[in-house]
Each structure stands twice: as structure tokens, then as C-alpha cells.
C-alpha positions in Angstrom: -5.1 -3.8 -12.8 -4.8 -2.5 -15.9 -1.0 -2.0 -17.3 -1.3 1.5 -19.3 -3.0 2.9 -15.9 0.0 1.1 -13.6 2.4 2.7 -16.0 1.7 6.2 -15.3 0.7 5.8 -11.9 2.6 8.1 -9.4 3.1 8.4 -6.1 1.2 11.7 -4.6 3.8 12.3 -1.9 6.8 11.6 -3.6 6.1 11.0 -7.4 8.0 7.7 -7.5 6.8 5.1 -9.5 4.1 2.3 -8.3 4.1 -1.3 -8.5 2.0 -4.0 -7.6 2.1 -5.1 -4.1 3.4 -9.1 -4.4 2.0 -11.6 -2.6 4.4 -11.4 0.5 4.0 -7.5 1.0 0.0 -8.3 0.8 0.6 -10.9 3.4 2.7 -9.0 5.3 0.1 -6.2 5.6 -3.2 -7.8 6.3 -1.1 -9.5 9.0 -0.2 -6.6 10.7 -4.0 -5.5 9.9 -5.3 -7.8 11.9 -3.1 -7.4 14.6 -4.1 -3.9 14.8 -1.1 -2.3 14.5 -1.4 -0.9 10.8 -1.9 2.9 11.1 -2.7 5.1 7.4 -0.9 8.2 7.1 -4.0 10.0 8.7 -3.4 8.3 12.4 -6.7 5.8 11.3 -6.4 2.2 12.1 -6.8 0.6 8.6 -10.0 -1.3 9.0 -10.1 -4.3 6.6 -8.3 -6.4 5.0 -6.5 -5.7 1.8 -7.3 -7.6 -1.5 -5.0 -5.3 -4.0 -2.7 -2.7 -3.6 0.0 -0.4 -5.6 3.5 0.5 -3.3 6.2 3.0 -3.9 9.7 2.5 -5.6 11.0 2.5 -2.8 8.2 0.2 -0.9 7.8 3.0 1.7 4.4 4.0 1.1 0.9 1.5 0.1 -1.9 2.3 -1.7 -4.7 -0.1 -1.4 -6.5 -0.7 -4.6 -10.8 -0.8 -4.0 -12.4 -2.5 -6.7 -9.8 -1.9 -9.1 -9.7 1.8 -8.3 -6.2 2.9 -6.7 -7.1 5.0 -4.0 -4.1 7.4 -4.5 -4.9 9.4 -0.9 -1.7 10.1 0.7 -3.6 10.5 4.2 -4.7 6.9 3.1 -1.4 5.5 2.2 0.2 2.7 4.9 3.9 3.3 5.4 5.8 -0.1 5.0 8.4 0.9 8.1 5.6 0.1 11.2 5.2 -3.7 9.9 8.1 -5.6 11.0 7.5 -9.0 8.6 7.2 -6.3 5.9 9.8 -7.9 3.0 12.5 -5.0 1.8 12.5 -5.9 -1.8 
């Protein structure tokens, strides 16, 4: 992803800075995504796994990244707090 875009990337719900998801988060996530217990904000299942994605300051809130596009949806943001293995920091 391209630095000047991550730098003034915001979160949509809570404005807070994003960062790339690490390796561990990713992980973390497309575990839980293929266990099926990985819900968006919207109540959806998410339906594939992730490749990319951006997460909030506080790593509450992830973004996947499609193709190099963030897709900054907050109905389509994955909270961190429903994936236990998800790492704090």
C-alpha cells in the first residue's frame, strides 16, 4: 500500500489513525474466518479470506484492503474483540 495514502487514512467511525494489519493480526483473522465466527459490523459473515488489511489505533476495528483499495466501509469493518487469538498490540 502506498505510504502517502496510509498516512492520511482515517478511521470512518472513529477517525483514529490506520496501520497495516502485521502478519499475526492477518493470521489471527483469516483463522477465525474460516472458522466462521468472523462477523463485519453489518451482522455478515466475512466470506473470504483476507490478503491485506488496515486496523485502528487502537486495533478495534479492520479494514480489509481489495486489490490495493482500502475498503473504508464501517458496516464492513471486523471488530478485533470477537477473535480470541487476536494479538493486543
Amino acid at each position: 500500500m502506498d505510504r502517502k495514502l496510509l498516512d492520511i487514512l482515517v478511521c470512518p467511525a472513529s477517525r483514529q489513525p490506520l496501520a497495516l494489519l502485521d502478519a499475526a493480526g492477518l493470521d489471527a483473522l483469516n483463522a477465525a474466518i474460516a472458522a466462521g465466527s468472523a462477523r463485519r459490523e453489518d451482522g455478515a459473515a466475512q466470506a473470504g479470506p483476507v490478503r491485506e488489511a488496515l486496523i485502528t489505533h487502537d486495533r478495534k476495528r479492520v479494514y480489509r484492503v481489495d486489490d490495493g483499495i482500502p475498503v473504508l466501509l464501517v458496516e464492513e469493518a471486523i471488530g478485533t474483540a470477537q477473535i480470541p487469538d487476536f494479538p493486543k498490540a
